[in-house]
C-alpha positions, 0 to 999 in steps of 0.5 A: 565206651559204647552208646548201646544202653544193653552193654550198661548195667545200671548200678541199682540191679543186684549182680548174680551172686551163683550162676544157676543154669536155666532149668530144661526139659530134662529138668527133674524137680523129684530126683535129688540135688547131687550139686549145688547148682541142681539144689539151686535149680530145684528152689527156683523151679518150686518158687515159680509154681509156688501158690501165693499165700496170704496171711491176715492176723486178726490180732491186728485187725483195728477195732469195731466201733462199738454203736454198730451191731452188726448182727443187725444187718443181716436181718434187714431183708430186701424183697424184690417187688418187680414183675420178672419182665422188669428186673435188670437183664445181664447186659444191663448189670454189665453196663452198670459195672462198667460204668463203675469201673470207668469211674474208678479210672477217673478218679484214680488219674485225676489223683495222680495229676496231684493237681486239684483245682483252685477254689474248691468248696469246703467240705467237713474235715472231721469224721464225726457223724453228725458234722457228715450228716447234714452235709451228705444229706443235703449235697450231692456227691459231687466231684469237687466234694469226692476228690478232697475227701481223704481214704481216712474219711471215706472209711469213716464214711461207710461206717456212718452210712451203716449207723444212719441206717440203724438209726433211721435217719437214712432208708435205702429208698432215699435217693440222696443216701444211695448215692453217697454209697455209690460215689464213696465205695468209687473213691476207695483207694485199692486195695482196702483194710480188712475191716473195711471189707467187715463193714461192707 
């Protein structure tokens, strides 16, 4: 018996099954395989320089919601009013998305703890828009709401964000509304569906 953990092969890693020889300069990926080994050599050399490819099938894209026109949304144009010398800089729209992504680990590594604190107000635990109105309207979005509200409810979120606009019940100028955008699309859990990047 030995201590030294490199002589111990872990019983969950697969054996080689073929010996392939590592693939050298002299390697031709063009030539023909004459043996097996090159053949082998050959896929493992393409493998390595093989482009990922995704694949999205649109047959199982989740269906829209049929109370939002998204035509609609195009339309809505926003004109930049500011003197030029009061527009934001570079260096201040980088702070902006570093802030944003310091946000994101923040709320990712209070997930991983998987230990919420005790005593946390109530929040709506249902999706419905008018339940979620009156509550995002007159709370802030605040850490001890964001942490309870499940990736389900943040996606129906977005969505009720897209129909209280349409409806006029929240302007881009309200304070309170741009918020919620903010502190909901911070929370989204990574990567998110296909058609949550359709209503964003």
């Amino acid at each position: 018996k030995t201590n030294n953990v490199e002589d111990r092969a872990p019983d969950s890693l697969q054996q080689v099954a073929l010996a392939v020889p590592p693939i050298d300069a002299n390697f031709d990926p063009d030539a023909p395989p004459e043996s097996g080994e090159q053949y082998l050599q050959q896929v493992i050399w393409q493998r390595q320089r093989r482009v990922p490819e995704v694949a999205y099938n649109h047959q199982d894209r989740p269906p829209d919601r049929g109370d939002i026109k998204w035509a609609t949304l195009g339309n809505d144009g926003i004109e930049n009013t500011a003197p030029v010398d009061l527009l934001p800089t570079k260096e201040w729209c980088e702070i902006q998305c570093e802030t944003f992504r310091c946000l994101q680990k923040r709320i990712a590594s209070i997930r991983q703890t998987n230990s919420l604190p005790v005593n946390l107000p109530i929040i709506p635990n249902v999706g419905c828009a008018s339940v979620w109105y009156p509550f995002c309207s007159t709370n802030e979005p605040q850490l001890k709401y964001m942490i309870q509200i499940t990736q389900a409810q943040l996606e129906d979120l977005l969505h009720n964000f897209v129909q209280w606009h349409q409806e006029g019940k929240a302007e881009m100028h309200d304070l309170w509304f741009m918020q919620w955008i903010y502190g909901t699309l911070a929370c989204l859990h990574q990567p998110i569906e296909p058609n949550i990047h359709y209503c964003l």
